[in-house]
C-alpha positions as a Markdown table, in Angstrom:
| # | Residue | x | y | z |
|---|---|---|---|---|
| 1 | Unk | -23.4 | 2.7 | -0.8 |
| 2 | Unk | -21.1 | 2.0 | -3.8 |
| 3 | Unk | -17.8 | 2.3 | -4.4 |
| 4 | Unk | -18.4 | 4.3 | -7.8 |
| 5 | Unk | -18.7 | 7.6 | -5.9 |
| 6 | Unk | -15.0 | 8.1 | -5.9 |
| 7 | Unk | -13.8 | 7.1 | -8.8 |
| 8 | Unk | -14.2 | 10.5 | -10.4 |
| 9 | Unk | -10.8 | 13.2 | -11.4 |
| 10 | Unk | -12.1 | 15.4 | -9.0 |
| 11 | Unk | -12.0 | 12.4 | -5.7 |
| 12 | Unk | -9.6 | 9.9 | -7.2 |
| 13 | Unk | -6.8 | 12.2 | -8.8 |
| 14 | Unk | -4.5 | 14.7 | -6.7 |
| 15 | Unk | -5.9 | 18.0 | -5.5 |
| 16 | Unk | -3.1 | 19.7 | -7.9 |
| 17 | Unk | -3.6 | 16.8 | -10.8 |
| 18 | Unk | -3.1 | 19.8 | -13.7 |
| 19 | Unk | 1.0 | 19.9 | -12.6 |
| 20 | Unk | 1.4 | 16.4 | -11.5 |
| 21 | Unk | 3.2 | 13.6 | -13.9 |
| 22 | Unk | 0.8 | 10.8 | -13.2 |
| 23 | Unk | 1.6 | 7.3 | -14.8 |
| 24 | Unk | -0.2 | 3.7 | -14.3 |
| 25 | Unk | -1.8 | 0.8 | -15.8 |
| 26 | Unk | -4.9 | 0.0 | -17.5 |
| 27 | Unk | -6.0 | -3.3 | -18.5 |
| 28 | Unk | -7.2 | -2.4 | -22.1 |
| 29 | Unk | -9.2 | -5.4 | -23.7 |
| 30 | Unk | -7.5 | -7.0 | -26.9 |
| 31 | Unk | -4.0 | -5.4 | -25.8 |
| 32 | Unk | -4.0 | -6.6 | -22.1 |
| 33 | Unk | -2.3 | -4.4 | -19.5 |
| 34 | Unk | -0.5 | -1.3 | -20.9 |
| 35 | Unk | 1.4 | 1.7 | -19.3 |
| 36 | Unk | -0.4 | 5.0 | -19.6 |
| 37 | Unk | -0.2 | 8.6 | -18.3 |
| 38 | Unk | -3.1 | 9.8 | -17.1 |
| 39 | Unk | -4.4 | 13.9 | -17.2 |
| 40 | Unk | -7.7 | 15.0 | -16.1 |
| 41 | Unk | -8.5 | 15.3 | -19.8 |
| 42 | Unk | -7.3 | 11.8 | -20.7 |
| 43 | Unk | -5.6 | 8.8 | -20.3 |
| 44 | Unk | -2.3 | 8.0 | -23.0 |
| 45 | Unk | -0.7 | 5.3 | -23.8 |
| 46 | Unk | 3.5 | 5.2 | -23.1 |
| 47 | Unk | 4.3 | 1.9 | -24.0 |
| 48 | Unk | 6.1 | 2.8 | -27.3 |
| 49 | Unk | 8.0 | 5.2 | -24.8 |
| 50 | Unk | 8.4 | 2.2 | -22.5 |
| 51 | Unk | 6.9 | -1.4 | -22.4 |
| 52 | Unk | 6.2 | -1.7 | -18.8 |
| 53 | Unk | 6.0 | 0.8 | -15.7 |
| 54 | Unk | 9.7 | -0.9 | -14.2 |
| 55 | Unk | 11.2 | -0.2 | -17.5 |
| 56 | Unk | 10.2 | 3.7 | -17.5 |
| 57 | Unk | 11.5 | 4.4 | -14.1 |
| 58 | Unk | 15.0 | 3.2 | -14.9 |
| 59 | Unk | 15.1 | 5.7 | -18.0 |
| 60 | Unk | 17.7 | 8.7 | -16.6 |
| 61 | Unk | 15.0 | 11.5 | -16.0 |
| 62 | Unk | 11.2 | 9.8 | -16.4 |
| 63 | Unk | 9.7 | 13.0 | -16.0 |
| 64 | Unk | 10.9 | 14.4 | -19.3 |
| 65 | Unk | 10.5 | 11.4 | -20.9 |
| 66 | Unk | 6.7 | 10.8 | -20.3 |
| 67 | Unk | 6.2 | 14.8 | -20.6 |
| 68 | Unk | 8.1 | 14.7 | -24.0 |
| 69 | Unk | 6.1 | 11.8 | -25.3 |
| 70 | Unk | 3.0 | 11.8 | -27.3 |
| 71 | Unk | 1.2 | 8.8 | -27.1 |
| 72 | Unk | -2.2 | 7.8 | -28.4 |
| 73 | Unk | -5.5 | 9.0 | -26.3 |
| 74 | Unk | -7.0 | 5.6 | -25.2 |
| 75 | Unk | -10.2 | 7.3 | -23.5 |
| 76 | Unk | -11.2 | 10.3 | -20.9 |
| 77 | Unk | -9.9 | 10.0 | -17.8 |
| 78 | Unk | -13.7 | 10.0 | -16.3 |
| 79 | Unk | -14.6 | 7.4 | -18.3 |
| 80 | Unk | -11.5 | 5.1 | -17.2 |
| 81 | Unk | -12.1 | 5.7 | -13.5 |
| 82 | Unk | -15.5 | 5.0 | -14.0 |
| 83 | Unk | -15.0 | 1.9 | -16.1 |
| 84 | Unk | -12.7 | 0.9 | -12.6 |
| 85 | Unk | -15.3 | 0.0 | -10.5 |
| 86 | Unk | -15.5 | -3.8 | -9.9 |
| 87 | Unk | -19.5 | -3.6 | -9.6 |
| 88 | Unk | -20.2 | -1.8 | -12.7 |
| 89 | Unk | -17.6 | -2.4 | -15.1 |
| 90 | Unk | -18.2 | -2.5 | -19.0 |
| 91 | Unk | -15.9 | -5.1 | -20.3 |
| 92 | Unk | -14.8 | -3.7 | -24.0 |
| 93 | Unk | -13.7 | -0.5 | -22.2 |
| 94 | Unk | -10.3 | -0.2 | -20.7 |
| 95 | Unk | -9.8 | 0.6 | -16.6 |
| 96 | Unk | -7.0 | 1.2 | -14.0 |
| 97 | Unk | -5.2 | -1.6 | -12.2 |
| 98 | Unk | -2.4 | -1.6 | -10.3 |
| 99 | Unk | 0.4 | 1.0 | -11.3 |
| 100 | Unk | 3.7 | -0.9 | -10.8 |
| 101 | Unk | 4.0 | -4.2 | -12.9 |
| 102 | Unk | 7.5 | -6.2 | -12.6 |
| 103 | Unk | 8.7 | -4.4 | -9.6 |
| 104 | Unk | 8.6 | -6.5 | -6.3 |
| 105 | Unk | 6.0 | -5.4 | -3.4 |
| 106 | Unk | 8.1 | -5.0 | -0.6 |
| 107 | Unk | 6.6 | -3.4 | 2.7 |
| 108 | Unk | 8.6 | -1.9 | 5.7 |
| 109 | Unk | 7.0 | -3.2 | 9.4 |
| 110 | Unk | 6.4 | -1.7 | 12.6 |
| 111 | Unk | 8.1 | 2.3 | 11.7 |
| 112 | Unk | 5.5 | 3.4 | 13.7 |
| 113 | Unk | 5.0 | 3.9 | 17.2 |
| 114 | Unk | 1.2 | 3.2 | 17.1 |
| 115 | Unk | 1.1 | 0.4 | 15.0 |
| 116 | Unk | 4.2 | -1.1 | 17.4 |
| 117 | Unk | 2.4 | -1.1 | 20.4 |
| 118 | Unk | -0.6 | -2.8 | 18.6 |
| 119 | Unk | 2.2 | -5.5 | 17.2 |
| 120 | Unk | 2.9 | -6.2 | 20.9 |
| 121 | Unk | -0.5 | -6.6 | 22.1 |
| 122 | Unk | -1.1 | -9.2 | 19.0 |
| 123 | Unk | 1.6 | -11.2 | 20.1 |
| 124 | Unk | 0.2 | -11.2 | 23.6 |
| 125 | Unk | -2.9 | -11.9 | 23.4 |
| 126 | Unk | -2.1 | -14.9 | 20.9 |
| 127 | Unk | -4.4 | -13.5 | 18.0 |
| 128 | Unk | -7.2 | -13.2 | 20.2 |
| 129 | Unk | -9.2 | -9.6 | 19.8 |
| 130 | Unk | -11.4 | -10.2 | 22.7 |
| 131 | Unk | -7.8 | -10.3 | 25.2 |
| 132 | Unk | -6.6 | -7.2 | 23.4 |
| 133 | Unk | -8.1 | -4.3 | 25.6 |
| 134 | Unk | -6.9 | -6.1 | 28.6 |
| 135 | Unk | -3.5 | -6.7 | 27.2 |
| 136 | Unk | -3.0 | -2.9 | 25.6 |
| 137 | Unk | -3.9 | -1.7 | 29.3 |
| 138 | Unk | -1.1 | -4.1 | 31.3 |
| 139 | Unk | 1.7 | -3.2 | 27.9 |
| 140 | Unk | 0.8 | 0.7 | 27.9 |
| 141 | Unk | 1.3 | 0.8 | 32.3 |
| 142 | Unk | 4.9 | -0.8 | 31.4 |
| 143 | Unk | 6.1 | 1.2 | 27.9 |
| 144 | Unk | 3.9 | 3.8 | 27.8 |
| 145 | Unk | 2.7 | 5.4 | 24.6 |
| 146 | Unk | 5.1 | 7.8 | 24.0 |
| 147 | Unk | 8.6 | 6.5 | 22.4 |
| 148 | Unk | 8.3 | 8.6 | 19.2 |
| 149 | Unk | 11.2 | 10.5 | 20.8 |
| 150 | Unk | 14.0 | 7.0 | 21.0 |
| 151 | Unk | 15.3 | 6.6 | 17.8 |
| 152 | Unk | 16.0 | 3.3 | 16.2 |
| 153 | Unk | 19.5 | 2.2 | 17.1 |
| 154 | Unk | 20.1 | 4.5 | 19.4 |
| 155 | Unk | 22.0 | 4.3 | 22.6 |
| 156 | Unk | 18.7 | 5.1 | 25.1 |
| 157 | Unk | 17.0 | 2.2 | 22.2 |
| 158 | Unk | 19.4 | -0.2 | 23.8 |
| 159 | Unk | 18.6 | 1.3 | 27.4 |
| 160 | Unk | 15.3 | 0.4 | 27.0 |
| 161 | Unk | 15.3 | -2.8 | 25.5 |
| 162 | Unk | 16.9 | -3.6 | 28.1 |
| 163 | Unk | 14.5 | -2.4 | 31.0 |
| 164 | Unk | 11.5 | -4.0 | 28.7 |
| 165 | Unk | 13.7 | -7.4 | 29.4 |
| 166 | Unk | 14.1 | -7.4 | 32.9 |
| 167 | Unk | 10.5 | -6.4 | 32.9 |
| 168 | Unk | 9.6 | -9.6 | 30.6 |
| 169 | Unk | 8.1 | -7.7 | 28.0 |
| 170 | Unk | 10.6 | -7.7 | 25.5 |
| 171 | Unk | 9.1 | -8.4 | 21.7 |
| 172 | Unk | 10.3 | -9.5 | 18.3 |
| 173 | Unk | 8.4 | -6.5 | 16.9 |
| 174 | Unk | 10.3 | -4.1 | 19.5 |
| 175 | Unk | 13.2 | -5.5 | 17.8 |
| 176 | Unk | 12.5 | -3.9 | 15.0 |
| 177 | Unk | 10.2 | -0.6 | 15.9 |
| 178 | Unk | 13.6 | 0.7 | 17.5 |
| 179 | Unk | 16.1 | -1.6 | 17.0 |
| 180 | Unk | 18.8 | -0.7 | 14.2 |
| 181 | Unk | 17.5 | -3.0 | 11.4 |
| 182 | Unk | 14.4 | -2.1 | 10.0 |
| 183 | Unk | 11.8 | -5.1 | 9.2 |
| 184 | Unk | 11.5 | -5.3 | 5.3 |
| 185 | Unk | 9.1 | -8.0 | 4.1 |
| 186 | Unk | 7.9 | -9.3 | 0.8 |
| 187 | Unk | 4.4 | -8.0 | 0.9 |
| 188 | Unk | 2.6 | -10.0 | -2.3 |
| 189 | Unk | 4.4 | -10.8 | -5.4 |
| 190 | Unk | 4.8 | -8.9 | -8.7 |
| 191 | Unk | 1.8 | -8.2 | -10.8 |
| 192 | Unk | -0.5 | -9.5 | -8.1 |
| 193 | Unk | -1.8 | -6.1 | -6.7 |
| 194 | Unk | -5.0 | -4.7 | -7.5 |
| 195 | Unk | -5.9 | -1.4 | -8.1 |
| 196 | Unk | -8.1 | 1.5 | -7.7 |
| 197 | Unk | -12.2 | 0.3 | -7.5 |
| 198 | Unk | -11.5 | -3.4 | -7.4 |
| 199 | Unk | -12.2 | -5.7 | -4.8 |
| 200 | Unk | -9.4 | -6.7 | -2.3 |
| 201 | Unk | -9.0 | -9.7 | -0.2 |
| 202 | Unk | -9.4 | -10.9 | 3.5 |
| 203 | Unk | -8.5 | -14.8 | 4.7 |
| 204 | Unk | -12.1 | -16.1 | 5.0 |
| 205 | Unk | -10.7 | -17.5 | 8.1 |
| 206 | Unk | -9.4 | -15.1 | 10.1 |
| 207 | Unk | -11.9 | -12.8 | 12.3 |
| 208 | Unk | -9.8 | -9.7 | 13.1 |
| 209 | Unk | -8.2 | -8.1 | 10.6 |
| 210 | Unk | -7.8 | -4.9 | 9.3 |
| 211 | Unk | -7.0 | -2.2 | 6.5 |
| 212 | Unk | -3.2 | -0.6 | 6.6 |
| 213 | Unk | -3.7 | 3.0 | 4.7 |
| 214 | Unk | 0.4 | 3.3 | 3.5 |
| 215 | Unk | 2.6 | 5.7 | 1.3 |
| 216 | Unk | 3.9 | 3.3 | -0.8 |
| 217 | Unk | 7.5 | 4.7 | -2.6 |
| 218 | Unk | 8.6 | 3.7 | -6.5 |
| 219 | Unk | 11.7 | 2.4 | -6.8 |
| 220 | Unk | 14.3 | 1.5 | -9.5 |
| 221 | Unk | 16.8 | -1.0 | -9.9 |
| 222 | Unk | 19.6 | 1.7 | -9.3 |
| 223 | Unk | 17.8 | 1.9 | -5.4 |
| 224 | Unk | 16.4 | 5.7 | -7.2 |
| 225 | Unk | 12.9 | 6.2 | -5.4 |
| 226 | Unk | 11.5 | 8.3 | -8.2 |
| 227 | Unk | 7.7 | 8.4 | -7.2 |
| 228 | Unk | 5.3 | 7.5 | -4.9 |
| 229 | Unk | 1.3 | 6.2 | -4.8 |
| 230 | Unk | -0.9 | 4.6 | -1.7 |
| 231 | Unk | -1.4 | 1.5 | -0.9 |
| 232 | Unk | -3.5 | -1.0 | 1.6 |
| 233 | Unk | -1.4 | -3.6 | 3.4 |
| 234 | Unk | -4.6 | -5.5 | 4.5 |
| 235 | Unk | -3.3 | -7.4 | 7.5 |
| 236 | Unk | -4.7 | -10.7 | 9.4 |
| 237 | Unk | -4.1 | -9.6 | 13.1 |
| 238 | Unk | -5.5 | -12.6 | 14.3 |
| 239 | Unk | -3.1 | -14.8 | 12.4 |
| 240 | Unk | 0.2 | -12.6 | 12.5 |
| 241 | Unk | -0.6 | -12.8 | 16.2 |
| 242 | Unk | -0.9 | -16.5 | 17.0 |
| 243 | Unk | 2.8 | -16.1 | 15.0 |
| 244 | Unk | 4.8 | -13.9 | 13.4 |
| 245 | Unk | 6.0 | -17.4 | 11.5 |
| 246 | Unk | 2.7 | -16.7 | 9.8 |
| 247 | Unk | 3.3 | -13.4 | 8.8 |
| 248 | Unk | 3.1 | -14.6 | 5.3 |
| 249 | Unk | -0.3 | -16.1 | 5.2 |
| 250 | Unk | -1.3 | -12.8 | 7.2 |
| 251 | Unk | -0.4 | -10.8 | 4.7 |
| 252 | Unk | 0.1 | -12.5 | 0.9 |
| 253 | Unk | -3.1 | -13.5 | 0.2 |
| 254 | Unk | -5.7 | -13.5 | -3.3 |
| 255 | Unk | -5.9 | -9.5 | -4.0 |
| 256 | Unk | -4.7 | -8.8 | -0.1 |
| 257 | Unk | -3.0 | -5.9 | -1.6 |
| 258 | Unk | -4.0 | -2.5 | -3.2 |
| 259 | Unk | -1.7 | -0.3 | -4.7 |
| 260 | Unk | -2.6 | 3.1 | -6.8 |
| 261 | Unk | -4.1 | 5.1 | -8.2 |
| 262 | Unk | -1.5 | 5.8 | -9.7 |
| 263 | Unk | 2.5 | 6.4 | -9.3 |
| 264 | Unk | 3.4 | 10.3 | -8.7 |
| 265 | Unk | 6.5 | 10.9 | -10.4 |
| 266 | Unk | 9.2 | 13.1 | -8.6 |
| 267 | Unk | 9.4 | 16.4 | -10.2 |
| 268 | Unk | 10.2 | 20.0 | -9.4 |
| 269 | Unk | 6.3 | 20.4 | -7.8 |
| 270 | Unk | 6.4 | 17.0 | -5.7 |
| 271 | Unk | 8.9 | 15.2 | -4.1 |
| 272 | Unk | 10.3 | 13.3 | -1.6 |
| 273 | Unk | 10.0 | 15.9 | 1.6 |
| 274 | Unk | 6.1 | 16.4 | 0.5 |
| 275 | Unk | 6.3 | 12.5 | 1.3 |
| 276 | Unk | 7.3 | 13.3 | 4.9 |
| 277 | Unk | 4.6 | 15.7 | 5.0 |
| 278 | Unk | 1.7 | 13.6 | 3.9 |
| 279 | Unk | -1.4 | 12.8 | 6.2 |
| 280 | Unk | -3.4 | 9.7 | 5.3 |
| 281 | Unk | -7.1 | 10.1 | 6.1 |
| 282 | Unk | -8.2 | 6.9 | 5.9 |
| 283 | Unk | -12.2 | 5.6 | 6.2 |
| 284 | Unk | -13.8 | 2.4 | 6.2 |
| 285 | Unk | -17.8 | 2.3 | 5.3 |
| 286 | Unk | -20.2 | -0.8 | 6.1 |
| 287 | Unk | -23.1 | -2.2 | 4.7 |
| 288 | Unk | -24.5 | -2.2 | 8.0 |
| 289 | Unk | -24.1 | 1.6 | 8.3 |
| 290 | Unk | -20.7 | 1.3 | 10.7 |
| 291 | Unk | -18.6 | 4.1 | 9.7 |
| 292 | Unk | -14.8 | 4.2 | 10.9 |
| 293 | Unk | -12.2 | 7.7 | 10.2 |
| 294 | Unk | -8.7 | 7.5 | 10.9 |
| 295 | Unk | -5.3 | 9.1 | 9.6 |
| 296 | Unk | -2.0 | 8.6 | 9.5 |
| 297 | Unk | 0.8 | 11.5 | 9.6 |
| 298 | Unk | 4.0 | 10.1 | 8.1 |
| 299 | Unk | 6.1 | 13.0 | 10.0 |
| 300 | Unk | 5.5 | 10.6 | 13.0 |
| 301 | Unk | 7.6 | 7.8 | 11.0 |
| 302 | Unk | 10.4 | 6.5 | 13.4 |
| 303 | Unk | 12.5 | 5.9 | 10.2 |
| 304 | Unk | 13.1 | 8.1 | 7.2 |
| 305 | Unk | 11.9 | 7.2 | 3.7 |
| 306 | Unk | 14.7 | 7.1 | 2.5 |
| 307 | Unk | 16.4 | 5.4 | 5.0 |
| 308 | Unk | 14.1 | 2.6 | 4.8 |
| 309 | Unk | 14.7 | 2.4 | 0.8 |
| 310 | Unk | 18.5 | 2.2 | 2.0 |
| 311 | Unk | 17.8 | -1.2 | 4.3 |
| 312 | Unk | 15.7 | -2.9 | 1.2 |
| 313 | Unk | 18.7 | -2.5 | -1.6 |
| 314 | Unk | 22.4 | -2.3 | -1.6 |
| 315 | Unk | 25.4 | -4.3 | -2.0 |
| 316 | Unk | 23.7 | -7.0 | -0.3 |
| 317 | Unk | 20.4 | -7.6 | -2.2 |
| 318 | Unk | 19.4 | -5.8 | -6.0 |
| 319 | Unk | 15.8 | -5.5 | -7.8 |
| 320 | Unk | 16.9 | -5.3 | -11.1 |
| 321 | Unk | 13.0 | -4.9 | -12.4 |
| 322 | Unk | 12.9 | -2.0 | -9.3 |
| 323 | Unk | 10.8 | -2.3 | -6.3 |
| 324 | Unk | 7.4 | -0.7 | -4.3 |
| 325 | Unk | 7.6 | -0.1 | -0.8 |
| 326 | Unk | 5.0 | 0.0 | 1.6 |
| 327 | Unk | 6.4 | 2.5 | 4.1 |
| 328 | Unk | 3.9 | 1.0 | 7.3 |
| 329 | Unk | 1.4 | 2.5 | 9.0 |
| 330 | Unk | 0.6 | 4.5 | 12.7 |
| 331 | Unk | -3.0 | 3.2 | 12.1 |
| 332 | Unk | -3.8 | 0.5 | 14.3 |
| 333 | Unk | -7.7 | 0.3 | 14.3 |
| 334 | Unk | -9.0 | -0.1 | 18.0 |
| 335 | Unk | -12.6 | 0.9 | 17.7 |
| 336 | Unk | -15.3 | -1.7 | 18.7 |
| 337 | Unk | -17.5 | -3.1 | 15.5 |
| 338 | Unk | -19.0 | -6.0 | 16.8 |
| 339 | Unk | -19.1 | -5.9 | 20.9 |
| 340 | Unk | -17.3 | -4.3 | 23.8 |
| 341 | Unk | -13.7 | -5.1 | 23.7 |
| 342 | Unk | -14.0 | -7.0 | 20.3 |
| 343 | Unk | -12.2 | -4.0 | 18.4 |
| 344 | Unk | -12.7 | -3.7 | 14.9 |
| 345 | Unk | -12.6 | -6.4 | 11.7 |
| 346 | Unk | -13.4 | -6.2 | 8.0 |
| 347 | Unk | -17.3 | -7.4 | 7.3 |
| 348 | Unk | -17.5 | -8.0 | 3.4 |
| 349 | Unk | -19.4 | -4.9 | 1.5 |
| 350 | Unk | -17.0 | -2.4 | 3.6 |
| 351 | Unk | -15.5 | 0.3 | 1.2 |
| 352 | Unk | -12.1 | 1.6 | 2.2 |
| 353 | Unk | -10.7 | 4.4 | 0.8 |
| 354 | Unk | -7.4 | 5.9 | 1.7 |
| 355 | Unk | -6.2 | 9.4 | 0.4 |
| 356 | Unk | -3.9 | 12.4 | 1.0 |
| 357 | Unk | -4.3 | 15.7 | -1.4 |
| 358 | Unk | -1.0 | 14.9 | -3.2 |
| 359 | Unk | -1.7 | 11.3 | -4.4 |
| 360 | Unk | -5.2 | 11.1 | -4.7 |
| 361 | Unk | -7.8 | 8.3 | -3.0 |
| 362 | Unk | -7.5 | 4.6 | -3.8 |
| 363 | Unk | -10.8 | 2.8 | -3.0 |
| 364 | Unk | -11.8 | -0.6 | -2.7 |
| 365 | Unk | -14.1 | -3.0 | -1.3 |
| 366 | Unk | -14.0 | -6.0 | 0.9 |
| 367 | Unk | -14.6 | -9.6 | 0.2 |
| 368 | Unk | -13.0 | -12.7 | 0.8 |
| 369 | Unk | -10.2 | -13.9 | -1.0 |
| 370 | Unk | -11.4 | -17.2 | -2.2 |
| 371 | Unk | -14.7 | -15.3 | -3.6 |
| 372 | Unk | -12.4 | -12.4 | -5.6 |
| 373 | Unk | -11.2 | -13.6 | -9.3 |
| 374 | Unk | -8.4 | -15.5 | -9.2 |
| 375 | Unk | -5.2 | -13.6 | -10.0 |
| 376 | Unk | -4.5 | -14.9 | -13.3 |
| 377 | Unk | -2.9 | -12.4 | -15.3 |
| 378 | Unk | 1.0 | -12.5 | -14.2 |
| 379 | Unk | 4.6 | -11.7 | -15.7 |
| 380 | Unk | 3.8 | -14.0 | -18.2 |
| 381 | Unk | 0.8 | -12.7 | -19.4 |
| 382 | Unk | 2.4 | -9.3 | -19.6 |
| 383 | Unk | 5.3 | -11.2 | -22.0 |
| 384 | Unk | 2.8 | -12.6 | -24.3 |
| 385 | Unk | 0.9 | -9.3 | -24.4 |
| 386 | Unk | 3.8 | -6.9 | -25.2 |
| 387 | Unk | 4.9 | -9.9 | -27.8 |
| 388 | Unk | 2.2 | -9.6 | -30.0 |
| 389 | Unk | 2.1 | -5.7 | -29.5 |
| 390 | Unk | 5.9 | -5.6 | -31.0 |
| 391 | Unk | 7.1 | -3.8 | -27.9 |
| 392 | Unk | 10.0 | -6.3 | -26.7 |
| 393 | Unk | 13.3 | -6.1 | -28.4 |
């Protein structure tokens, strides 16, 4: 089993790639990271139309822009997917990496109802997976499963918060699964995602954790979401649940997050209600043959998209370099790896690929974090880089 076997156009780019305005990164030896557009004939280079992938979605229509440009052909689109994998990569050949550069990596929490309930049950059983089917039973017989119908803020929201206090079983992460203010967290830091094919990261420390399959949205410094990719919010359930005051070691961790294959700009085929629309199949693979489906439907979102992009930016906090966010996932894994009642955790070998027809499939596999390259290669970097390419002003 190898990751390889989808990083090919047909698996890795959308189902309708001929119409779609794809953009991302690659890593190009001697030139460092550059901004491309990628075709399923080939992969072209934009960074004379703009130097990084923040600076082309503040431009007034990128569509027209990157469809108007004629950049230089760096390689076939085969051969840079191929080139992606983190176990067979040629070196003097360039590959994908994360799509968004300078932007931060935001991530909205608990918008599902699923993923909610599985919040509360970390939180009660204090990180530890072998209380969680015990705990899931006793919070299920007092909530119930079905509250995709009480909308966040709402009048019968406060009716039941209320009735979930008298019973004692009042949360932080109820708070803000119907509450009125969304959670918005800063997921990982700019330029530290990985892409399609490479490895991503799990705390060698923790022992339940999981992948979070997510529509992640492109945003602009003007709070314009003008695209969309996927992305893994790989979460530490065991940490996050001992406390959510951890929240950051359980989530921003070496190449913890994946983001890609690359950003789908808005255009007259794809947009922002095909986002409401999209189902996230999601599967994790073994190397000791354990095999794991799940999906995601954002239509069951207890927040819209946009709404969520309205809680991140505003008159009380800016991006000027733009932002990605993680929208949050209904995927809360509950399916036993290791033991009765023991749920399911990463092992390291797993391949995890998340994909919907409009966006593609990003794949990666599992290791720890102190084992994965260090991230190196930051804002910096990218400075020095476009320097010596004669591409800042």
């Amino acid at each position: 089993m190898t990751i390889s076997r989808y990083l090919f156009p047909h698996s890795a780019l959308p189902a309708d790639a001929e119409q779609a305005v794809l953009i991302g990164r690659v890593q190009r030896p001697g030139a460092g990271q550059m901004l491309v557009q990628v075709n399923a004939d080939g992969v072209y280079d934009l960074s004379r139309l703009a130097p990084t992938c923040s600076a082309l979605l503040d431009l007034p229509d990128p569509v027209a822009a990157v469809r108007g440009h004629k950049g230089e052909r760096l390689a076939a689109t085969d051969e840079v997917l191929r080139n992606s994998a983190c176990t067979a990569r040629v070196e003097d050949s360039p590959w994908l990496v994360a799509p968004c550069d300078l932007q931060a990596i935001k991530a909205a929490g608990v918008t599902f109802v699923a993923s909610m309930l599985e919040r509360v049950i970390e939180e009660q059983a204090r990180g530890d997976a072998s209380r969680a089917e015990s705990v899931r039973a006793s919070v299920v017989a007092v909530i119930g499963q079905d509250l995709g119908a009480v909308r966040p803020g709402s009048p019968e929201a406060q009716r039941l918060k209320q009735v979930l206090i008298a019973q004692g079983l009042w949360s932080q992460y109820l708070e803000v699964g119907i509450g009125p203010d969304a959670e918005i967290f800063t997921k990982s830091q700019p330029m530290s995602a990985v892409g399609t094919g490479a490895d991503i990261g799990i705390h060698p420390a923790s022992d339940w954790n999981n992948p979070e399959p997510e529509i992640v949205l492109a945003v602009n410094s003007r709070g314009e979401t003008r695209g969309a990719t996927l992305g893994n919010d790989v979460n530490l359930r065991d940490f996050e649940g001992r406390s959510a005051l951890l929240l950051g070691k359980a989530k921003d961790n070496n190449a913890s997050c994946a983001i890609g294959p690359l950003i789908r700009l808005f255009d007259g085929h794809f947009g922002i209600d095909d986002v409401r629309r999209c189902v996230l199949a999601m599967k994790v693979e073994g190397p000791d043959g354990f095999v794991m489906d799940g999906s995601s439907a954002l239509s069951m979102i207890s927040r819209d998209p946009l709404d969520l992009v309205a809680q991140a930016i505003g008159a009380n906090h800016q991006y000027p370099d733009g932002f990605m966010l993680f929208l949050g996932t209904m995927f809360a894994p509950t399916q036993d790896r290791h033991g009765p009642g023991q749920g399911f955790t990463h092992v390291v070998g797993d391949i995890v690929t998340i994909s919907t027809s409009s966006l593609g499939t990003l794949a990666n596999r599992v290791n720890t974090s102190d084992r994965i390259d260090p991230w190196t290669y930051g804002a910096g970097a990218l400075m020095r880089d476009l320097g010596r390419r004669g591409l800042l002003a």
